[in-house]
N, C-alpha and C positions, 0 to 999 in steps of 0.2 A: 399522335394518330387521332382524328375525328370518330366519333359514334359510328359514323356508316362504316367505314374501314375496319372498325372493333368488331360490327359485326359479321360482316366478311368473314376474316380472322379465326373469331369464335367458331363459326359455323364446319370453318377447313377443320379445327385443332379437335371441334366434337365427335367428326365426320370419322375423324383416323383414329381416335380414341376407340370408336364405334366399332369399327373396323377390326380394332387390337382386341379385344375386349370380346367380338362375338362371331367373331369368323376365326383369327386367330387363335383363340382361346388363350395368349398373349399378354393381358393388360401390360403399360407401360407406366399406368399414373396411381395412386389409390381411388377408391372411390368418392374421397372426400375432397380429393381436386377437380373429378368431373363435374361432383356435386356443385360445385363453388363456382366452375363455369358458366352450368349451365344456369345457375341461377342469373348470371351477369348476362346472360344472352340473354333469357325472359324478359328481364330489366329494360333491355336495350333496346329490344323490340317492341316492346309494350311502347316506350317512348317516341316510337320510330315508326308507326301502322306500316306508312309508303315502303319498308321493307319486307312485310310479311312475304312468305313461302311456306308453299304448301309442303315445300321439303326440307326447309328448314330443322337441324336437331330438335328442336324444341316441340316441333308439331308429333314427333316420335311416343309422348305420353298420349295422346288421343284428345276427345275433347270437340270435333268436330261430329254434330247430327244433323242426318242426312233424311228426308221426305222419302226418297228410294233410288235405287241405282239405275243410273243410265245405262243405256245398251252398247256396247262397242262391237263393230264387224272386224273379224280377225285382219290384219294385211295376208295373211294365209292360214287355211281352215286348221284347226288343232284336230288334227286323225288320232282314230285312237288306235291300240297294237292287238294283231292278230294274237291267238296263245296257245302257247305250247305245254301240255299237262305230262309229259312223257320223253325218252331217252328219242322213241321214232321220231316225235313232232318234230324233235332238234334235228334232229337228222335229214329229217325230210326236207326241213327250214334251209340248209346246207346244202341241199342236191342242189334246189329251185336256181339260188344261188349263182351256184357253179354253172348250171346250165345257160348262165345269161355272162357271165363275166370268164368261164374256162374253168377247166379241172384242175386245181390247183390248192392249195391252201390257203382261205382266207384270214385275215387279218380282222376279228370282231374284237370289240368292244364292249364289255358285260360290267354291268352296274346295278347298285341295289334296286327295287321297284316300289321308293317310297309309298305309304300305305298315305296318303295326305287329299289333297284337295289342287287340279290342275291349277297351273296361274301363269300370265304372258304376261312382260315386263315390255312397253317400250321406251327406249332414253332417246332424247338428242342433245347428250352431254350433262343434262338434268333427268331422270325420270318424268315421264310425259304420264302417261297409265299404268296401272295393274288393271289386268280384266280376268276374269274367270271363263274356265273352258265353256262354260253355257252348253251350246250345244255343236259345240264344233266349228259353227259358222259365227255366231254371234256370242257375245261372251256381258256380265255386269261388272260397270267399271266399281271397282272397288279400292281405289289408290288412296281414301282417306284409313283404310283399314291397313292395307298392305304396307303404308309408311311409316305405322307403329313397330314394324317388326325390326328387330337393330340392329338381323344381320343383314339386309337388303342395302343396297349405299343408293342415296338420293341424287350421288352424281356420282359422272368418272367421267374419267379422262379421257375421252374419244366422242370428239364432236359426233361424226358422223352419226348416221340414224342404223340403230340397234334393236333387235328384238329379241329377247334370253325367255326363255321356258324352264318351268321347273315344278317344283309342289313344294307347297307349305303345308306345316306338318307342327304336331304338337308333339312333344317327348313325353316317352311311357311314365319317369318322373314328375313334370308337370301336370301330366293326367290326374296323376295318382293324388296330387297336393288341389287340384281344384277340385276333385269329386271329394275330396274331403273334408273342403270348405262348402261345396255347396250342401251335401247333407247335413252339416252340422246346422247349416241356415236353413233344414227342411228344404230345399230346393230338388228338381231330380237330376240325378249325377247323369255324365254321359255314358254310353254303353262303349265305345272306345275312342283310339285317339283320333280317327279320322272324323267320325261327326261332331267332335269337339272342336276340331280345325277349320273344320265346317261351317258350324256353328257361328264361330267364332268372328269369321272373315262376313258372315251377314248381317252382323252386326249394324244397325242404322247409326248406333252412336260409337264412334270412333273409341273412345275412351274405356269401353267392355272390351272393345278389342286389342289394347293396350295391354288389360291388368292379365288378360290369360296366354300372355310370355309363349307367343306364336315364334316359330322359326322356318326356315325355307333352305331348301338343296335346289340348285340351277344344274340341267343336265343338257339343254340343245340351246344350242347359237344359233337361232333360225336362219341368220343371212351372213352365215362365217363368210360365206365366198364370197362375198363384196368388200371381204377384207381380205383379200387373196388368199382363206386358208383351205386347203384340203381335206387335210382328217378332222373326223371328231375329236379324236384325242385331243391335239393341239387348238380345236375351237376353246374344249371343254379349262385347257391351261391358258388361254387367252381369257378366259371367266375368272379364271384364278386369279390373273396377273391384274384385273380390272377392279378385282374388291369384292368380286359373287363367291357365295360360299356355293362351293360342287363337294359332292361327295366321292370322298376319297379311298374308299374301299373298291372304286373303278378297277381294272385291270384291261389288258392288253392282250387275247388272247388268239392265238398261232392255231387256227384249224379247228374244226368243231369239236376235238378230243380234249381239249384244252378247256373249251366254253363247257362240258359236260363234267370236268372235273372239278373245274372254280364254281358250277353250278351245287354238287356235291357238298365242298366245301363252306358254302354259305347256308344251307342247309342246316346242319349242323350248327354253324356260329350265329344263324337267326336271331336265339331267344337272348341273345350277349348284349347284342346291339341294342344303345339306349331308345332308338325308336323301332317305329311296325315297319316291317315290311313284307310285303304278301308274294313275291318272287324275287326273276332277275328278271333285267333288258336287257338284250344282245344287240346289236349295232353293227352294219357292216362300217367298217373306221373310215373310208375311204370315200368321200359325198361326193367325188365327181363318176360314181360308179350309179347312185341313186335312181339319176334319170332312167338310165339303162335296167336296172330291176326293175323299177316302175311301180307303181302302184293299186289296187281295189279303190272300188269309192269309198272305200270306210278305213283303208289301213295301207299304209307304205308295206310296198314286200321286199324291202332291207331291215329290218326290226322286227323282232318278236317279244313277248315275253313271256318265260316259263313262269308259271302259275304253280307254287309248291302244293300237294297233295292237300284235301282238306286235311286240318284236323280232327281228330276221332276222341272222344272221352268216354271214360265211363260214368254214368250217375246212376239213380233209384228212380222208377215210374212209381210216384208217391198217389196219385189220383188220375182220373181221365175226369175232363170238366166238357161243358157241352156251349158252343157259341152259337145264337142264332144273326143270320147276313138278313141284310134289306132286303133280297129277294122271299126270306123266311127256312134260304140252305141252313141245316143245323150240321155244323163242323164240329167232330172231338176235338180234343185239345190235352196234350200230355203237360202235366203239372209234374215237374222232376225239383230232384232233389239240388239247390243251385251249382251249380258249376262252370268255370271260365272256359269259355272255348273260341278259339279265335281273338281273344282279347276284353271279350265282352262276358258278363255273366250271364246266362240263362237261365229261367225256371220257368218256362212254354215253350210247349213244340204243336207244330198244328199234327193235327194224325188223318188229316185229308176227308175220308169218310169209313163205315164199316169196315168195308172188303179191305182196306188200308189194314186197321188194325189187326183183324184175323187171319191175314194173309203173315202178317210178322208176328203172331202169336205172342202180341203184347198182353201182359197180365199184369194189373196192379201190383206192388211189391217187388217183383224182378228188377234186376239191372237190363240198363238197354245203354247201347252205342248210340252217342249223338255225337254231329258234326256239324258245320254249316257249310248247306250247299252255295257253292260260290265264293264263301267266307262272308257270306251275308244274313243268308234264312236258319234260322238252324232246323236241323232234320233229324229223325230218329231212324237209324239204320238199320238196325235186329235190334231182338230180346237175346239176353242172357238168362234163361230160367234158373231160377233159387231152388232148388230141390226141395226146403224146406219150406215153402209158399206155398201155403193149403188156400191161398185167397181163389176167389169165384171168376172164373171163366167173363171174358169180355162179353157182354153183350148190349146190344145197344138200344138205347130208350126210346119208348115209343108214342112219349107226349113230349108236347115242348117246354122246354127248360122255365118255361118264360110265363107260360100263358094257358098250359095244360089243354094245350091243343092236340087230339090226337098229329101222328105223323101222317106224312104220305111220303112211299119211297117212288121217286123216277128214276130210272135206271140206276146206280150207284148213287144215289146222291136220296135223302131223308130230308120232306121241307114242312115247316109249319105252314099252311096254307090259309092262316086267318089273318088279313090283312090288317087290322087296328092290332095288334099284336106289340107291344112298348118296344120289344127290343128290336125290331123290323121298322117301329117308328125312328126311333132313334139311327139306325145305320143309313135307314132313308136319308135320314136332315142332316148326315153325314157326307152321305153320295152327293143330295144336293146342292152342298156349300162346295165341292171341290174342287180342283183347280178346270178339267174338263168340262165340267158340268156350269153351274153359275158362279163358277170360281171369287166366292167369296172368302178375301184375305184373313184369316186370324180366325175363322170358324170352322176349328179342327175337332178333331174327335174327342178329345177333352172337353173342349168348350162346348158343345152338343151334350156332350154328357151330364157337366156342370150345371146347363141352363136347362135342360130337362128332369134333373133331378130335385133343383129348387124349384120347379114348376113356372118356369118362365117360359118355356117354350112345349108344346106337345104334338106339332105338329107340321109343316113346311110352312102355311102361311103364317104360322107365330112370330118363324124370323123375324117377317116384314113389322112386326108389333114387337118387333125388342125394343122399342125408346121408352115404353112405358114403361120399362122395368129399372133405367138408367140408374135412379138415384138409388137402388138395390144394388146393383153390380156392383155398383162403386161401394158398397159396403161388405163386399166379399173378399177375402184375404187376396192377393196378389193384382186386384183392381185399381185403377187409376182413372181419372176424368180423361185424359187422353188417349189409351189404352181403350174401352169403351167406345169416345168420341169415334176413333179410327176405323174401330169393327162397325159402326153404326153406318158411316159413309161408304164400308165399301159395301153394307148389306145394302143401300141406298143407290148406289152406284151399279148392282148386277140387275138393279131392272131395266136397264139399255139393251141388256145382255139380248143375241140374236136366242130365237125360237130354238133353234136346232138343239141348244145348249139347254134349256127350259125343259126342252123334250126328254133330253140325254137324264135332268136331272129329276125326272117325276120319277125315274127307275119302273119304267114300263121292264117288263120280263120280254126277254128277247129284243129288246133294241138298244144297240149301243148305241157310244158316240159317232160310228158311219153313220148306222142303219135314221138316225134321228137327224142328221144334214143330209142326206137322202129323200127323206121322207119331206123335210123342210123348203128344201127346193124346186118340188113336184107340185106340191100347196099353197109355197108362199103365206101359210096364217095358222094358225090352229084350230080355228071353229072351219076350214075347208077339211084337215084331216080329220077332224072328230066326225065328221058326216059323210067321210066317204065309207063306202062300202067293204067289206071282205073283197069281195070280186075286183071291185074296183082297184084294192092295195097289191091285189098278186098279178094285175096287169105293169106293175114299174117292177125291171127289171132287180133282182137279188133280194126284191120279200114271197116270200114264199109262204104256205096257208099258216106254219106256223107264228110266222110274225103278225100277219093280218088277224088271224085269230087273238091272238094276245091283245094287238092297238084296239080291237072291236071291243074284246069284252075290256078294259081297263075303261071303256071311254063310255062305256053302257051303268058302271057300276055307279051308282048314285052317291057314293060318298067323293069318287073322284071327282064327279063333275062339279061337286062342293066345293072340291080344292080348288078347281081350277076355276072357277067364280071368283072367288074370296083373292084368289093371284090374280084375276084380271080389276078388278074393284080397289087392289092394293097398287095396283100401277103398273105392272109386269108389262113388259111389251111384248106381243102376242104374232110379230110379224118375222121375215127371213130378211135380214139386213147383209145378205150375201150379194156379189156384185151383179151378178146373172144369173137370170134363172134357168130351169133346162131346159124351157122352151123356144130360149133366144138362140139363132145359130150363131156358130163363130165355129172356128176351127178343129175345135178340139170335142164340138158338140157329139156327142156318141160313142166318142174313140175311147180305147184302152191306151195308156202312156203311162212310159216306166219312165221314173228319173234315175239318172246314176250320174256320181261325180259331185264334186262341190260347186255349187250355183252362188257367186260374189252378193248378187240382188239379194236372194231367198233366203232363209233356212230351209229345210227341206219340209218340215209340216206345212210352213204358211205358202210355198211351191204346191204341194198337193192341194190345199185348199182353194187359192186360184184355179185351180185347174179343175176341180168337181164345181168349184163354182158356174167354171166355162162348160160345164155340161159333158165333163172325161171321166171315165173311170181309172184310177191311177192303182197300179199292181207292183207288187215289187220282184217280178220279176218275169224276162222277156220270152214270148214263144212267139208260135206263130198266130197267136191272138191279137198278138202286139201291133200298133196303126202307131203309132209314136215313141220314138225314145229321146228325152231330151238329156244333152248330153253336156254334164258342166266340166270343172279342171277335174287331172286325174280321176278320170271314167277309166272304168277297169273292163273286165269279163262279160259284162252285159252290154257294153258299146259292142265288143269284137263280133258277139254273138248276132245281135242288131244286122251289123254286116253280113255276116255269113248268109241270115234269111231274107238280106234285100228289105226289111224295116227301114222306115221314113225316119232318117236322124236329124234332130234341129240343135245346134249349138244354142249357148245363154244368148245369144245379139237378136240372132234368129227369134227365139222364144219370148224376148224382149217386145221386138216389134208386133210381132200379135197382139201382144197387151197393148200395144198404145194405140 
């Protein structure tokens, strides 16, 4: 047998070892024959370039860095699932149901609802892509990462073109072995297993995402029916039969009494299970019934998923601490005693503002209920008062934490009002760098913090003066010439950046990211809005006296017009690089237009922004205000409605053609 043939060979005998080994949970060989192969593969290849692949076993340690990930458009939109918190949801889920397909017993599908990170596989006999859910329409190709993982198989056995869905996922185990390697290296651990998986898959260099022993559950055969099959069930055993690891704690359930009982049941056996999982999926089994249910623009209505109750803990309210925001809002802050909830430890909770706190008759020292709302934020429920807690009644401070600024209360809400104020500096040059705003990569709230507190930065034009500070950063613990290098270019690179986003990020009070691409396509420049009038701002429709008020006085204030000097002198572009302004007609000049449904061209943000571009107001939802509904695949409730009121509907071709 010749070298090429050897490696052929090799690559089948790794593939099913692979196989054995980590979907099986199987092995057939010891480790020290895999070992022995694989080394003779490296060998062979290394010898051999003209055979490299990207799927090759060998390429499975990592080892590939990547500049950034490509964007891949779904072959169809990744929807996310409606949820059910309760025994009605389910039930109600079951009526919808019956009402489209007959009164009778359906036949669902209920599965765990891995807690991981979405991910679409396509093969044509080899794996072609891994991409990530993105945002439903568009997803990052990620297949140098997703090939490390060694339950995934790089090939199978069916030519045909395939596309498998699933989530990749870290084990509570592995969790527990990497936060305990990273704090031992001072590094920060992750807060659970999902952002570790997370994490992990964003990985530029291949080879991080190797050492953190990622694994994957496949749970939709996006195009079973191209392979004549029916149910999900037997899709999901065709994943089996192909080499994809699905998980097997599936079941087959007989009418919703069934699905509420295996719901129960899982409940309970949650915390057993080596990985997170934050519900179940219910699944009508039956995918030639789908079309017929139909679907929202955001969610099949054959699929649900019940959402387990949050979890509740008890801990100590050990201090109440005080944060002051960019705008100079001063938020409490509950400092508890740590505790795991949801998988993550906490020791802060936000407490909103006053009325927050005295309304739940939080007192230093007490026990209080937390949970996380969503199993995301964590939240403080009640107090449990200690009997024996003679500590002092809440009440709230009336300077700032920061700067000993007396307060000023606006309705609920407590703000420092002295603009050079450090810690209002600093959240500033946090807002500014973000992704919204002049979304500058790698200049997070850390690194603001970091370069503020070595005195390298004090203030938004500093950024643009961060190279002088180069050969210092590089002397700071977790700094690199590269590292640096990269934040330099993309701080270099947001001064292309359109006005609108310039606007968004000087953190005027009262102007978001609309109200400041509004404001941008009315003026086209910033020295035209700095000189318009009050009067003149509440003539463009949705600013009103308080917003005009605010852009006036921010734009009067002699320190801002410093900054925004020092930004124009530093090179900032100062203009609206949007396609059309709103003084150009076109079609859509004036009109109110809802989108609904998946648009193949769009995502749906960069859909709205052509379209304010073209001079529309875009709403997300239809009345009789409504002049446009464009309607992409799978439009749901707001199409029907569209009709009912006689609304001008344009399909994606339709909508197409305007633009060109």
């Amino acid at each position: 047998m010749d070298e090429i043939e050897r490696i052929k060979e090799l690559r089948d005998t790794l593939n099913q070892y692979n196989y054995e080994y980590y979907v099986l949970d199987n092995p057939s060989v010891d480790d020290s024959v895999y070992d022995t192969l694989m080394q003779e593969l490296m060998r062979l290849e290394q010898a051999h370039p003209e055979m490299y692949s990207a799927t090759s076993p060998s390429q499975r340690v990592g080892g590939i860095v990547v500049d950034s990930f490509n964007k891949i458009v779904h072959k169809r939109a990744m929807l996310s699932l409606a949820n059910a918190f309760n025994e009605d949801d389910l039930r109600d889920f079951d009526r919808k149901i019956k009402d489209v397909v007959g009164d009778h017993d359906i036949q669902y599908m209920c599965e765990m609802k891995i807690d991981g990170l979405g991910m679409a596989l396509l093969y044509r006999g080899e794996l072609v892509y891994a991409a990530t859910r993105g945002d439903g329409v568009t997803g990052e190709d990620v297949t140098t990462n997703v090939i490390t993982i060694k339950s995934i198989p790089s090939h199978i056995a069916e030519n045909q073109e395939m596309e498998v869905r699933g989530e990749v996922f870290m084990s509570k185990k592995t969790l527990k072995e990497l936060n305990e390697e990273r704090a031992a290296n001072h590094e920060s651990t992750f807060a659970n297993a999902r952002n570790a998986a997370a994490g992990s898959i964003r990985q530029l260099d291949s080879s991080i995402s190797a050492k953190r022993n990622l694994d994957a559950f496949w749970y939709y055969f996006v195009n079973a029916s191209d392979f004549g099959i029916r149910y999900h069930s037997d899709a999901l055993s065709k994943l089996d039969e192909l080499g994809f690891k699905t998980n097997h704690e599936r079941r087959i359930c007989h009418g919703i009494d069934e699905v509420i009982s295996y719901i129960a049941e899982y409940t309970e056996k949650r915390e057993s299970l080596s990985y997170d999982i934050d519900g179940i999926v219910i699944k009508v089994d039956d995918m030639s019934l789908y079309d017929a249910i139909g679907y929202t623009a955001k969610t099949p209505r054959w699929a649900i998923a019940y959402k387990f109750p949050p979890e509740e803990v008890v801990t100590k309210l050990v201090d109440i601490i005080y944060t002051v925001g960019r705008t100079g809002k001063i938020t409490p802050n509950a400092v508890l005693n740590p505790v795991r909830v949801a998988g993550s430890l906490v020791q802060r909770a936000t407490l909103h503002n006053e009325d927050f706190v005295t309304e739940k008759h939080l007192r230093v020292g007490d026990d209080v209920v937390l949970r996380k709302a969503g199993d995301v934020i964590p939240e403080v429920v009640r107090s449990i008062p200690n009997p024996d807690n003679y500590g002092e009644e809440f009440k709230m401070i009336d300077v700032c934490p920061v700067c000993g600024t007396p307060l000023t209360k606006i309705d609920a809400m407590h703000f420092c009002l002295n603009p050079h104020c450090e810690a209002r500096k600093i959240e500033g040059m946090i807002h500014f760098s973000s992704r919204d705003a002049m979304d500058i990569n790698g200049m997070g709230e850390r690194v603001v913090e970091q370069f503020f507190n070595q005195g390298f930065i004090r203030n938004i034009p500093d950024i643009y003066r961060l190279y002088e500070h180069r050969d210092e950063i590089i002397a700071l613990d977790g700094w690199q010439s590269k590292s640096i290098d990269n934040l330099l270019y993309a701080i270099e690179n947001s001064k292309k950046q359109s006005v609108d986003r310039l606007l968004f990020g000087l953190g005027i009070k009262e102007v978001g990211a609309k109200m400041s691409k509004t404001l941008a396509r009315k003026y086209l420049n910033l020295d035209a809005l700095m000189a318009a009038t009050e009067e003149e701002l509440m003539e463009i429709p949705d600013v009103g006296p308080v917003v005009a008020s605010s852009l006036c006085s921010y734009f009067k204030d002699l320190i801002n017009q410093q900054t925004i000097e020092e930004l124009r002198n530093l090179g900032l572009n100062f203009d609206y690089l949007g396609a059309i302004s709103s003084n150009s007609e076109t079609p859509f000049s004036g009109k109110t237009v809802v989108l609904t449904g998946t648009l193949s061209s769009y995502g749906r943000k960069e859909a709205t922004e052509i379209l304010e571009s073209l001079g529309a107001k875009v709403t997300s939802s239809v009345s009789k205000a409504t002049d446009i509904v464009i309607a992409g695949v799978e439009a749901g409730s707001k199409l029907d409605k569209a009709h009912e009121l006689n609304i001008t509907v344009m399909d994606e071709e339709e909508f197409l053609s305007y633009l060109k």
